[in-house]
CHARMM internal coordinates of N, CA and C (Angstrom, degrees):
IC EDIT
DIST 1 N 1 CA 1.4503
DIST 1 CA 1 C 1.5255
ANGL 1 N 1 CA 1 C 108.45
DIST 1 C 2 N 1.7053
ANGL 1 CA 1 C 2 N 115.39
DIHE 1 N 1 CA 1 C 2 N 130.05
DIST 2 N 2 CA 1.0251
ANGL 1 C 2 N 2 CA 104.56
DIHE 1 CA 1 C 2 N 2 CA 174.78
DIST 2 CA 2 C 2.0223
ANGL 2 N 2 CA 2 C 134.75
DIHE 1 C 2 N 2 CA 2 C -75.73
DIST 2 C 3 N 0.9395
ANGL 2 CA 2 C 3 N 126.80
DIHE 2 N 2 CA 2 C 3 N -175.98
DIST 3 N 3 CA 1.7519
ANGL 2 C 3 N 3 CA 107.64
DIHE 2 CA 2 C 3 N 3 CA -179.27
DIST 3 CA 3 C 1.3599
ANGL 3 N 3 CA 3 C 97.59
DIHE 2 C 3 N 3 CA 3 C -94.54
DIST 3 C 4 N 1.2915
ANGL 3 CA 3 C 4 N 130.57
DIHE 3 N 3 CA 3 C 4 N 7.52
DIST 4 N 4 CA 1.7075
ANGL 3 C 4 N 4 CA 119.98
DIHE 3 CA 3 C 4 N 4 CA -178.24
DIST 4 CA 4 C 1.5135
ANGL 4 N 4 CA 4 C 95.79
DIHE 3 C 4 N 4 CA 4 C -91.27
DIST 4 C 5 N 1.6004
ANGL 4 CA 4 C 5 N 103.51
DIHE 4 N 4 CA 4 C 5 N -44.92
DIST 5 N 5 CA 1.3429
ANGL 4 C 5 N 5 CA 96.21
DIHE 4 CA 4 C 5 N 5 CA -178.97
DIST 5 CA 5 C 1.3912
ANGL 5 N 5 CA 5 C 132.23
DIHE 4 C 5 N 5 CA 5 C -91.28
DIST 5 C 6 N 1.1748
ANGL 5 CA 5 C 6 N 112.07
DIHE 5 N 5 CA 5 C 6 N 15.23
DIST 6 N 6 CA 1.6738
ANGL 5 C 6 N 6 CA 130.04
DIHE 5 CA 5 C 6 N 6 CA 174.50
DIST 6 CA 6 C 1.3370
ANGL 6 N 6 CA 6 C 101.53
DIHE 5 C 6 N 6 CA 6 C -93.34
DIST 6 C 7 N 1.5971
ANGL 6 CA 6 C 7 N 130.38
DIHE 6 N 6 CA 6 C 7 N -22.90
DIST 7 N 7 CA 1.6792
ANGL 6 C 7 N 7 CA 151.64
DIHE 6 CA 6 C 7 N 7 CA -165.99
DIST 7 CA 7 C 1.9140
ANGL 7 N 7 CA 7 C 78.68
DIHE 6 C 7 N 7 CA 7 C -84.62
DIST 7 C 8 N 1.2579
ANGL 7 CA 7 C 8 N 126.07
DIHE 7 N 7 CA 7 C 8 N -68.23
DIST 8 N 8 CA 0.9688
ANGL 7 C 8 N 8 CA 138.80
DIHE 7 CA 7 C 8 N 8 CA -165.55
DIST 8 CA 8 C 1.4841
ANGL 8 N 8 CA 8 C 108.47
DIHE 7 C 8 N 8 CA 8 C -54.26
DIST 8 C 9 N 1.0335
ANGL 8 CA 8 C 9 N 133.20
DIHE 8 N 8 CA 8 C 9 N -8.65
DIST 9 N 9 CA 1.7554
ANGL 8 C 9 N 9 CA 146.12
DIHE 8 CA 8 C 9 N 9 CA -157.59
DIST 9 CA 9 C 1.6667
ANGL 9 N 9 CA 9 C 75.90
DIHE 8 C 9 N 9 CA 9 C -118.16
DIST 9 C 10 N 0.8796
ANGL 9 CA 9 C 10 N 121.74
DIHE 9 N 9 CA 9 C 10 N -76.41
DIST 10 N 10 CA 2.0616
ANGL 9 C 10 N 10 CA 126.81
DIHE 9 CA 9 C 10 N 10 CA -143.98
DIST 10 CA 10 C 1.7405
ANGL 10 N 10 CA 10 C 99.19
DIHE 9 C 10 N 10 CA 10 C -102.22
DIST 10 C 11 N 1.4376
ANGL 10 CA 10 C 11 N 89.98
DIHE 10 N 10 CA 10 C 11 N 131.62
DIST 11 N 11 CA 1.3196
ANGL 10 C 11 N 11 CA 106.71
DIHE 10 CA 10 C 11 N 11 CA -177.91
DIST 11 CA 11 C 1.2306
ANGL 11 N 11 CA 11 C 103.51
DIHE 10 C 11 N 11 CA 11 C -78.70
DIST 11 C 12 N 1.6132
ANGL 11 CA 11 C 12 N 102.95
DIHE 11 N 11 CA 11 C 12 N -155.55
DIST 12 N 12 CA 2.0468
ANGL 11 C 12 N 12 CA 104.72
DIHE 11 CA 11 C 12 N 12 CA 164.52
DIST 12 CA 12 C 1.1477
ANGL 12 N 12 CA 12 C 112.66
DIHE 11 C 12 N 12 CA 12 C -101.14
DIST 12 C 13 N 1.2869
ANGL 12 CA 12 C 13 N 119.77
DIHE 12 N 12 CA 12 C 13 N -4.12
DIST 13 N 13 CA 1.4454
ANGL 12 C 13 N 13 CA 111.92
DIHE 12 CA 12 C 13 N 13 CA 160.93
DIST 13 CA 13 C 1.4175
ANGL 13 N 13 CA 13 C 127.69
DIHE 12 C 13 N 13 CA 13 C -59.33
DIST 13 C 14 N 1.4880
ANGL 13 CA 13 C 14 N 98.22
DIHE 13 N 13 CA 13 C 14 N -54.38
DIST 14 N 14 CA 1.4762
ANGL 13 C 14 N 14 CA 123.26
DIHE 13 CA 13 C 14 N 14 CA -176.48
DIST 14 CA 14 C 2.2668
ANGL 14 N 14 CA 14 C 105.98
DIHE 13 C 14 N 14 CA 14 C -60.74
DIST 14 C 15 N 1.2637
ANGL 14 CA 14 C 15 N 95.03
DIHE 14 N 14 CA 14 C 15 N -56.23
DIST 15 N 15 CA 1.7666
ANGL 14 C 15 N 15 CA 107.27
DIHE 14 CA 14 C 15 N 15 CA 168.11
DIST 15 CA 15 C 1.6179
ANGL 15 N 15 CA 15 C 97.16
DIHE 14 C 15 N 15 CA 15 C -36.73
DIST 15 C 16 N 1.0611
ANGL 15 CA 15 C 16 N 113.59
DIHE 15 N 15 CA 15 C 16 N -80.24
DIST 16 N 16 CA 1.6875
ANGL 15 C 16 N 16 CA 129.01
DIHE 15 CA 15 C 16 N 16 CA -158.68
DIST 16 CA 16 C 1.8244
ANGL 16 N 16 CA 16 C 88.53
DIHE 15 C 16 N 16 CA 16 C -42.63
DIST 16 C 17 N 1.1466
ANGL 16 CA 16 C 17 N 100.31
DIHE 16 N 16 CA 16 C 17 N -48.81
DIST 17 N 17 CA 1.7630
ANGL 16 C 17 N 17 CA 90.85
DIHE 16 CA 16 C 17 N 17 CA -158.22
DIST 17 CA 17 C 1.4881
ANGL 17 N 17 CA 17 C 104.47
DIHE 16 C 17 N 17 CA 17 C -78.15
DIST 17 C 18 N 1.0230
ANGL 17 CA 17 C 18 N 113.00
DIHE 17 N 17 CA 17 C 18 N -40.22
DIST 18 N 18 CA 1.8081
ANGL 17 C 18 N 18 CA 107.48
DIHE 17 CA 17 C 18 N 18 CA -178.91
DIST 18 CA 18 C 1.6618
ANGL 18 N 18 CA 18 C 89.22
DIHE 17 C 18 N 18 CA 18 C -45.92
DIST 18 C 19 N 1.3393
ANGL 18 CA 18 C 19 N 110.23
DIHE 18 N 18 CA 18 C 19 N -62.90
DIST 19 N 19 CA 1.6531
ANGL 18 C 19 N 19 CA 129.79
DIHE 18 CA 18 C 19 N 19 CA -145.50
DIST 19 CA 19 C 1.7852
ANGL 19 N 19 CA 19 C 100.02
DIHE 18 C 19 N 19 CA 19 C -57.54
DIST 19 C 20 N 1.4904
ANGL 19 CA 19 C 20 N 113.13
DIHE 19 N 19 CA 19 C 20 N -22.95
DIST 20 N 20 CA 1.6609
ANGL 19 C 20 N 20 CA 130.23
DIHE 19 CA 19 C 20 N 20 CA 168.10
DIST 20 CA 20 C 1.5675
ANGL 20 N 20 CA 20 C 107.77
DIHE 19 C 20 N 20 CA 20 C -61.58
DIST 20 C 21 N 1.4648
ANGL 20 CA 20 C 21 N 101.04
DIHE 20 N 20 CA 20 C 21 N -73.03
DIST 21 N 21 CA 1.1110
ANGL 20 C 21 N 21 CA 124.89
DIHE 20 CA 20 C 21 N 21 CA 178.87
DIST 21 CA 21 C 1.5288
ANGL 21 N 21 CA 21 C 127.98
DIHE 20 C 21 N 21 CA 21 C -40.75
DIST 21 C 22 N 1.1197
ANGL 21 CA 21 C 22 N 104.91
DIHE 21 N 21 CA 21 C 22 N -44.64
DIST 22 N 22 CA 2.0686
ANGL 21 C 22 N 22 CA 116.53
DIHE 21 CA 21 C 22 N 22 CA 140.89
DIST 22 CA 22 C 0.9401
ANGL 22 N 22 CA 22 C 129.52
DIHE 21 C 22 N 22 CA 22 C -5.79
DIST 22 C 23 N 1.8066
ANGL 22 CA 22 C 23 N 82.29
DIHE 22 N 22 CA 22 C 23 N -93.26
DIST 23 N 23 CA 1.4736
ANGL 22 C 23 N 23 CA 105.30
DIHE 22 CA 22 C 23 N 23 CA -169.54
DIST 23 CA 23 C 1.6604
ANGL 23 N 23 CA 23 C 111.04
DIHE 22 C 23 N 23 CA 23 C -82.63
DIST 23 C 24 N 1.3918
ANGL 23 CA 23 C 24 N 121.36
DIHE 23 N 23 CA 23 C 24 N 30.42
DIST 24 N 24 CA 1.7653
ANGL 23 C 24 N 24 CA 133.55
DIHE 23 CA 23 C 24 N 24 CA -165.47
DIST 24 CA 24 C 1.9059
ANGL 24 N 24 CA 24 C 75.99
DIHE 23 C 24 N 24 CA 24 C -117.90
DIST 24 C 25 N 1.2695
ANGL 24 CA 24 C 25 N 103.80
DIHE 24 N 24 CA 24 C 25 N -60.33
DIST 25 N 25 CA 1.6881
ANGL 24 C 25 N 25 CA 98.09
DIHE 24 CA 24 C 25 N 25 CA 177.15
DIST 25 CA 25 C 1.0077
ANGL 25 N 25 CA 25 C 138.36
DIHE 24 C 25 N 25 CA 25 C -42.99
DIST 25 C 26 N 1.5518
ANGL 25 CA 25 C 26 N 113.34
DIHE 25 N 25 CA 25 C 26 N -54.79
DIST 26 N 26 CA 1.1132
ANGL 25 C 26 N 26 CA 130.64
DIHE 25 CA 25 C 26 N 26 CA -163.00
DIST 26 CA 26 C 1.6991
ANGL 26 N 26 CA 26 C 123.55
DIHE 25 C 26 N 26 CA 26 C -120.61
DIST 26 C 27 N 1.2142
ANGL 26 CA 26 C 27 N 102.16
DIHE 26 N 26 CA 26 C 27 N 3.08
DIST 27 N 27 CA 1.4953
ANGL 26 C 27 N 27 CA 117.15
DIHE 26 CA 26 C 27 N 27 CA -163.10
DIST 27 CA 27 C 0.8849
ANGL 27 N 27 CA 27 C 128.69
DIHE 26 C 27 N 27 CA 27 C 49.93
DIST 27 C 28 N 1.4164
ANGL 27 CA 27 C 28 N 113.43
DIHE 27 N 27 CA 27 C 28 N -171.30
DIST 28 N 28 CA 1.8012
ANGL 27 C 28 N 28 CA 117.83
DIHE 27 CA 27 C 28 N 28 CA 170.51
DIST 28 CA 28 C 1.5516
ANGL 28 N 28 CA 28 C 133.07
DIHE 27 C 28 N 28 CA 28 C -79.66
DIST 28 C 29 N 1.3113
ANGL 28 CA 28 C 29 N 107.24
DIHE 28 N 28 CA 28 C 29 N -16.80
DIST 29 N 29 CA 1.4763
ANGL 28 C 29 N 29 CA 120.69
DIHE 28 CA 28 C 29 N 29 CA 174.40
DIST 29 CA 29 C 1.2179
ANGL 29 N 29 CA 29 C 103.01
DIHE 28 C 29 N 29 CA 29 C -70.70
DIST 29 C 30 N 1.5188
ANGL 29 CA 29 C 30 N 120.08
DIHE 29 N 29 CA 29 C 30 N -68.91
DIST 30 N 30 CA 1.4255
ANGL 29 C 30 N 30 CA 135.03
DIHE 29 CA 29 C 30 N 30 CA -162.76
DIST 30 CA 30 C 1.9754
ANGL 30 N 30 CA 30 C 123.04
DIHE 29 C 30 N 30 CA 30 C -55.54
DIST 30 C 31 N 1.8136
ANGL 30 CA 30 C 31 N 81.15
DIHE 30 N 30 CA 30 C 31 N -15.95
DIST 31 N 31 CA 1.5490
ANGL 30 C 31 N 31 CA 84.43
DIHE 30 CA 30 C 31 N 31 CA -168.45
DIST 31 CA 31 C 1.4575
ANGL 31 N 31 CA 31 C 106.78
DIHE 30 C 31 N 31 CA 31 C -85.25
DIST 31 C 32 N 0.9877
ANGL 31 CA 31 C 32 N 110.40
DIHE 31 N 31 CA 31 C 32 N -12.29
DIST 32 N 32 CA 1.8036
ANGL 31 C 32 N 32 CA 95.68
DIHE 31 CA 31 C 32 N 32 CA 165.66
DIST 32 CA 32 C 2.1630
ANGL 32 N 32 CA 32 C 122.12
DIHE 31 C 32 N 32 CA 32 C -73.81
DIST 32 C 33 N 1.2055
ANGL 32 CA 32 C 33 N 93.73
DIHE 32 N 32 CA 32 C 33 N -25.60
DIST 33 N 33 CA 1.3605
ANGL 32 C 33 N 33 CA 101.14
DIHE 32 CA 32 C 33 N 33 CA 176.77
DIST 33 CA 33 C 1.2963
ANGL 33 N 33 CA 33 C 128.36
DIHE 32 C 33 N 33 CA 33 C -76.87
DIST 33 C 34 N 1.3330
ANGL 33 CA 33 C 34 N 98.70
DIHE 33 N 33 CA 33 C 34 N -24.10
DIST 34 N 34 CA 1.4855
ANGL 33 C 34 N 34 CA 123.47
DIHE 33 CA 33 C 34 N 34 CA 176.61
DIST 34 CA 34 C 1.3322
ANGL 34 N 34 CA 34 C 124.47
DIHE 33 C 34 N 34 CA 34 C -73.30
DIST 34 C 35 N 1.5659
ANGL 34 CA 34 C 35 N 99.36
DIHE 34 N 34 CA 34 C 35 N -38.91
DIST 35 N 35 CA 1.3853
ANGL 34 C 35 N 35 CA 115.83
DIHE 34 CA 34 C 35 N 35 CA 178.13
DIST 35 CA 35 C 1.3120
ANGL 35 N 35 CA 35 C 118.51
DIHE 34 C 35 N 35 CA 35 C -81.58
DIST 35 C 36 N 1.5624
ANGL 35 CA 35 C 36 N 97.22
DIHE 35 N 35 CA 35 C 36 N -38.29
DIST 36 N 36 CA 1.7956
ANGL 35 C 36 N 36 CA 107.58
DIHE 35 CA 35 C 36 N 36 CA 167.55
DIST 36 CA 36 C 1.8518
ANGL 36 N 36 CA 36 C 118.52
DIHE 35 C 36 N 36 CA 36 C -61.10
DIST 36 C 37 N 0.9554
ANGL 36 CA 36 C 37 N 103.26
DIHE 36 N 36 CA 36 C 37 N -20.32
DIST 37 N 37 CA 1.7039
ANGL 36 C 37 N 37 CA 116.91
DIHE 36 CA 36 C 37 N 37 CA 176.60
DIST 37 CA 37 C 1.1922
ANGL 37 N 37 CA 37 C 108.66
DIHE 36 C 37 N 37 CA 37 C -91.66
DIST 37 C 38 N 1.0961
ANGL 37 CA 37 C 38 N 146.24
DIHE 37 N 37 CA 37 C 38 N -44.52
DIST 38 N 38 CA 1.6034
ANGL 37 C 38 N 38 CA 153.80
DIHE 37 CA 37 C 38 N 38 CA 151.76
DIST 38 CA 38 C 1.1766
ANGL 38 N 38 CA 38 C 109.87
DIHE 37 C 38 N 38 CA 38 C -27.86
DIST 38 C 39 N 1.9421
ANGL 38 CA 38 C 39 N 119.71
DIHE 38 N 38 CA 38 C 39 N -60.53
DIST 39 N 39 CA 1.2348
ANGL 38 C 39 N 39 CA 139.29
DIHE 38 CA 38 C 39 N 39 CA -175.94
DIST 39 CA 39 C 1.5458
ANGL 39 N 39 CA 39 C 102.32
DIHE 38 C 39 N 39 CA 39 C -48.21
DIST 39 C 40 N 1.7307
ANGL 39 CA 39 C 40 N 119.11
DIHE 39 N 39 CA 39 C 40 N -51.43
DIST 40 N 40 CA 1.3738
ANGL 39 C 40 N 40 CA 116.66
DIHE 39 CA 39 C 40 N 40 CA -147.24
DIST 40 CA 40 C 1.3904
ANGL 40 N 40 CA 40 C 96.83
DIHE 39 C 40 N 40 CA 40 C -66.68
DIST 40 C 41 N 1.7945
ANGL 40 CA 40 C 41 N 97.98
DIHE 40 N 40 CA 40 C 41 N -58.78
DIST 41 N 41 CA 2.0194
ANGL 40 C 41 N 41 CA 121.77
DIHE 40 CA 40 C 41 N 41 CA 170.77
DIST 41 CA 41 C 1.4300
ANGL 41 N 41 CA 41 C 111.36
DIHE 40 C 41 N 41 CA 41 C -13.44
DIST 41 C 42 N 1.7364
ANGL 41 CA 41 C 42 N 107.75
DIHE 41 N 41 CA 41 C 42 N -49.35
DIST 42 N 42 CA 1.6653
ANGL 41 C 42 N 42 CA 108.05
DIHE 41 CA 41 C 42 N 42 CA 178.72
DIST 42 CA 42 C 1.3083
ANGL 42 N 42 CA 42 C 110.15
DIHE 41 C 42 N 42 CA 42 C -57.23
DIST 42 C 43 N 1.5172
ANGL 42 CA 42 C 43 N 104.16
DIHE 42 N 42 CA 42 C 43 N -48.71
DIST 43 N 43 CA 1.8843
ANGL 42 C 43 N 43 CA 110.34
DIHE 42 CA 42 C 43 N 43 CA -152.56
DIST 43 CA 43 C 1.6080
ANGL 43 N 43 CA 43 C 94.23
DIHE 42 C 43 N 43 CA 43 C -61.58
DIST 43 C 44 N 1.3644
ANGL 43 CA 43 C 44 N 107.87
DIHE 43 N 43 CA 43 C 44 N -63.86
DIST 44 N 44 CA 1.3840
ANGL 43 C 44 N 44 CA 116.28
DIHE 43 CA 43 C 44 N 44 CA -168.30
DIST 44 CA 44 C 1.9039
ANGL 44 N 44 CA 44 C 119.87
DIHE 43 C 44 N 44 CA 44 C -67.01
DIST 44 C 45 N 1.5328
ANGL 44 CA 44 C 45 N 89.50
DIHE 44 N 44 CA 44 C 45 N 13.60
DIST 45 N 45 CA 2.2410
ANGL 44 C 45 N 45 CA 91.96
DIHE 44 CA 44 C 45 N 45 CA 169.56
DIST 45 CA 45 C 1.4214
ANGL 45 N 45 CA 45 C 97.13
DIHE 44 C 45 N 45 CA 45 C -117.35
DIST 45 C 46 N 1.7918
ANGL 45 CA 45 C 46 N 126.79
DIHE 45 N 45 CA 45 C 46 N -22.22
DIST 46 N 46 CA 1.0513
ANGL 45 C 46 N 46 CA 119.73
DIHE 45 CA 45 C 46 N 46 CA -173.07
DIST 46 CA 46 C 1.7941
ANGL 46 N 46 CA 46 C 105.26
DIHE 45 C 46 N 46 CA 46 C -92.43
DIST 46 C 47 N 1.3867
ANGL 46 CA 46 C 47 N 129.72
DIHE 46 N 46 CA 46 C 47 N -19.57
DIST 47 N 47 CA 1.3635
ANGL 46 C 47 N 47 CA 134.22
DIHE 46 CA 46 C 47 N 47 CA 146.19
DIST 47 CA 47 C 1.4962
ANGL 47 N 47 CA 47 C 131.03
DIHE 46 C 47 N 47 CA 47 C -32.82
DIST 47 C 48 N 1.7081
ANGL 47 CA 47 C 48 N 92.87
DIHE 47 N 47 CA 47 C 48 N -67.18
DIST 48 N 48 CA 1.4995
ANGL 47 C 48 N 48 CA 116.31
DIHE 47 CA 47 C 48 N 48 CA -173.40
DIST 48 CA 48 C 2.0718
ANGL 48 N 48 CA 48 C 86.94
DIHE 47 C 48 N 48 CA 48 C -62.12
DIST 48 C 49 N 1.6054
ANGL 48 CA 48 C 49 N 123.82
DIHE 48 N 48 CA 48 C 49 N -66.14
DIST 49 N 49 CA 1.3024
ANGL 48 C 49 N 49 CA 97.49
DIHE 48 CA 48 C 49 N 49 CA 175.43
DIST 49 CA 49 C 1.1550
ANGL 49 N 49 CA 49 C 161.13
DIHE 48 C 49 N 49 CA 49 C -106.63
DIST 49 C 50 N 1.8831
ANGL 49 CA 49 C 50 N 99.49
DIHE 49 N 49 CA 49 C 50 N 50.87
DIST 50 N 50 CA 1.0386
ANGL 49 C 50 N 50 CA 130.81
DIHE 49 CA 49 C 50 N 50 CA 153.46
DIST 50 CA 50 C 1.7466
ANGL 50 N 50 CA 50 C 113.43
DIHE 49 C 50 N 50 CA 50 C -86.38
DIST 50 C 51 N 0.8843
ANGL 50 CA 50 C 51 N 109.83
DIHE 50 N 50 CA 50 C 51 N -21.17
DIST 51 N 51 CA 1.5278
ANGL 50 C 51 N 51 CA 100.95
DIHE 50 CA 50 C 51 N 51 CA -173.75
DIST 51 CA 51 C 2.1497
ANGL 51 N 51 CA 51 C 94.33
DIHE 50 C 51 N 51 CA 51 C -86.72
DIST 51 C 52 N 1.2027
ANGL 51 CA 51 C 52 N 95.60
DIHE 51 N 51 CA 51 C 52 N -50.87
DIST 52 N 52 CA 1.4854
ANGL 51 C 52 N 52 CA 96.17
DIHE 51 CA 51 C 52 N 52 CA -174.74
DIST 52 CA 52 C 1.5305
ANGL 52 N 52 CA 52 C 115.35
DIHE 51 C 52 N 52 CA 52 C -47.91
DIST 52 C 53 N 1.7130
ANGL 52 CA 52 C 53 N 106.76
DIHE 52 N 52 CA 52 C 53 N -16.37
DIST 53 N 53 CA 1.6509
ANGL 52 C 53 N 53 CA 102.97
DIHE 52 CA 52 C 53 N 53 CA -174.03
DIST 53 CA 53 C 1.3815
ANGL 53 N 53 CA 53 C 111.70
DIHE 52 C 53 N 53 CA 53 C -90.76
DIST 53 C 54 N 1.2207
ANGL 53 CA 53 C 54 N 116.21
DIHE 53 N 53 CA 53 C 54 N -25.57
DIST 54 N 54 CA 1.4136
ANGL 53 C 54 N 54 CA 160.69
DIHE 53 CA 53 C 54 N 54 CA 175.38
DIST 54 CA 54 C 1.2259
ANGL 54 N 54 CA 54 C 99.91
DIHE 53 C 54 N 54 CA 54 C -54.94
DIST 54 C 55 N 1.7422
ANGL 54 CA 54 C 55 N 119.86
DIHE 54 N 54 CA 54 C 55 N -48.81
DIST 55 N 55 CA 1.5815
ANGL 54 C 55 N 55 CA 109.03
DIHE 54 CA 54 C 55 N 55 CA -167.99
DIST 55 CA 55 C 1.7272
ANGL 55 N 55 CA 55 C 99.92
DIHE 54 C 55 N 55 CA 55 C -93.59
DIST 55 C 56 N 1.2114
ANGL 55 CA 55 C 56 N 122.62
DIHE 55 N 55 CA 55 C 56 N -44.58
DIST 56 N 56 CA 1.4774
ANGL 55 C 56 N 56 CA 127.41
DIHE 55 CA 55 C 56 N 56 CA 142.01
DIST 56 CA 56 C 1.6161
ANGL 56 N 56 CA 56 C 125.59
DIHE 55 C 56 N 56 CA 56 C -9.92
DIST 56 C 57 N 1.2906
ANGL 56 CA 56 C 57 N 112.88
DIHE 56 N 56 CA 56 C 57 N -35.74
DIST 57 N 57 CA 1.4072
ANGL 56 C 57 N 57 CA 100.09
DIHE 56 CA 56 C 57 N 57 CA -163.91
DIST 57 CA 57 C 1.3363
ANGL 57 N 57 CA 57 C 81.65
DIHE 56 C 57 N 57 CA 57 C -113.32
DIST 57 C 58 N 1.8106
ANGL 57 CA 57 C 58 N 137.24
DIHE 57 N 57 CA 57 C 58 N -6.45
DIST 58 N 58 CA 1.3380
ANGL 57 C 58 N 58 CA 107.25
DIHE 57 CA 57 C 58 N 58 CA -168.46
DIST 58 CA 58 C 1.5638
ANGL 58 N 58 CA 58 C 94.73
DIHE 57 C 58 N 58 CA 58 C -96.89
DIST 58 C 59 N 1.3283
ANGL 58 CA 58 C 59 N 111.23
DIHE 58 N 58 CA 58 C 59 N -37.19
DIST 59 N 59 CA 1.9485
ANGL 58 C 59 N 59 CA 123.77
DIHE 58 CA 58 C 59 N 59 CA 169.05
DIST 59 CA 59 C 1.9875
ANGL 59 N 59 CA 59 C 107.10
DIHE 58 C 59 N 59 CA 59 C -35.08
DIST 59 C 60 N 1.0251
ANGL 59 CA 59 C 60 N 86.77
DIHE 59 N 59 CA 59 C 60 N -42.48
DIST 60 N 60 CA 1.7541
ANGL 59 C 60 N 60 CA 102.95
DIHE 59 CA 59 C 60 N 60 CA -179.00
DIST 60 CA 60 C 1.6041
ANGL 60 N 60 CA 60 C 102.29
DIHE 59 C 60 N 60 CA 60 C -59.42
DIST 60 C 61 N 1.3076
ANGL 60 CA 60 C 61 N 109.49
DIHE 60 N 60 CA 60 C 61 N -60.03
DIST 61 N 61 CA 1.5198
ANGL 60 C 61 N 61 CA 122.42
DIHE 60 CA 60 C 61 N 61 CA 173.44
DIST 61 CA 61 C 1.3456
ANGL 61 N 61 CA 61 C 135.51
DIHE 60 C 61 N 61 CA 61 C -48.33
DIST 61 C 62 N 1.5983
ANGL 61 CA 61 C 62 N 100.99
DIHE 61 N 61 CA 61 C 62 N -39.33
DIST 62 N 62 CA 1.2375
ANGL 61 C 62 N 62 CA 115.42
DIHE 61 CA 61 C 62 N 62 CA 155.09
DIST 62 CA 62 C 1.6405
ANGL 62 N 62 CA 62 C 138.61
DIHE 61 C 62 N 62 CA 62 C -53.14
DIST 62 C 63 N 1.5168
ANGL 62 CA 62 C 63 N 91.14
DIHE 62 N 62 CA 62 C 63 N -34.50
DIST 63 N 63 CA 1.4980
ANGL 62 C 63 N 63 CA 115.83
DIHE 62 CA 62 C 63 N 63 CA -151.30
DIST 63 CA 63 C 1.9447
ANGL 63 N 63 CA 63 C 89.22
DIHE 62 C 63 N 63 CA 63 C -82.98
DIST 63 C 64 N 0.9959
ANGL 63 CA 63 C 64 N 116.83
DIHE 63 N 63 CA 63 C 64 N -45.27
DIST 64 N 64 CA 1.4579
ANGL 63 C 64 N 64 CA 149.21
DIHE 63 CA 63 C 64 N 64 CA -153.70
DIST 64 CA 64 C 2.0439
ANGL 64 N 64 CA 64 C 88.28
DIHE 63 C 64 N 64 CA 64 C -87.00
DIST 64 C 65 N 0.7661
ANGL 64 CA 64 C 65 N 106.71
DIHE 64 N 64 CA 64 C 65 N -86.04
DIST 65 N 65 CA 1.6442
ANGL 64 C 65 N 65 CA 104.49
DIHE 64 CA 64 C 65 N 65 CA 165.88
DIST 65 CA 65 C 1.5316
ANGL 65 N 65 CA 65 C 131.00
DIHE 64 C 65 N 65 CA 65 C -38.34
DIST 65 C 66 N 1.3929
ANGL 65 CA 65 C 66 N 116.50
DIHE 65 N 65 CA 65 C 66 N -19.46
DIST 66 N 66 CA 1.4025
ANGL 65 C 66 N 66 CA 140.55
DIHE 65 CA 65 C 66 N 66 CA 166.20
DIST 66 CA 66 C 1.4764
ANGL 66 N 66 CA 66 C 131.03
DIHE 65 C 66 N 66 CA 66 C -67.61
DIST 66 C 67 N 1.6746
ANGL 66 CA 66 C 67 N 84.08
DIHE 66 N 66 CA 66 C 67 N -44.35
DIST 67 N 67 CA 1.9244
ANGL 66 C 67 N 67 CA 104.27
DIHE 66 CA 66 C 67 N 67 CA 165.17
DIST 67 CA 67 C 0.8561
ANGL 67 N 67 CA 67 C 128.16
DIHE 66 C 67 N 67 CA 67 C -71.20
END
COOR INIT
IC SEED 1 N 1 CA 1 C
IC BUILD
């Protein structure tokens, strides 16, 4: 699911309260670390599948150049 369309599911009601509900968990200290670890999690799934599309399109290339 993308996050535009998960935005599209939850109003600002619903935002505000998760976004409460957080910081009720985890406090105010913790939420920068949390978020910074989340942040990396993104970089390093959108890396890992960039390279995987990457090896995909060159296997493709191969395959296509072979024939």
């Amino acid at each position: 699911m993308n996050f535009s369309m998960l935005l599209a599911f939850l109003g600002g009601y619903e935002l505000i309260a998760v976004g409460m509900i957080i910081l009720l968990l985890f406090g105010g200290k913790k939420l920068p670390e949390l978020m910074k670890g989340l942040g990396k999690g993104i970089k390093e799934f959108n890396n890992a599948k960039a390279n995987i599309e990457g090896e995909l399109k060159e296997s493709m290339k191969d395959i296509d150049t072979k024939s």
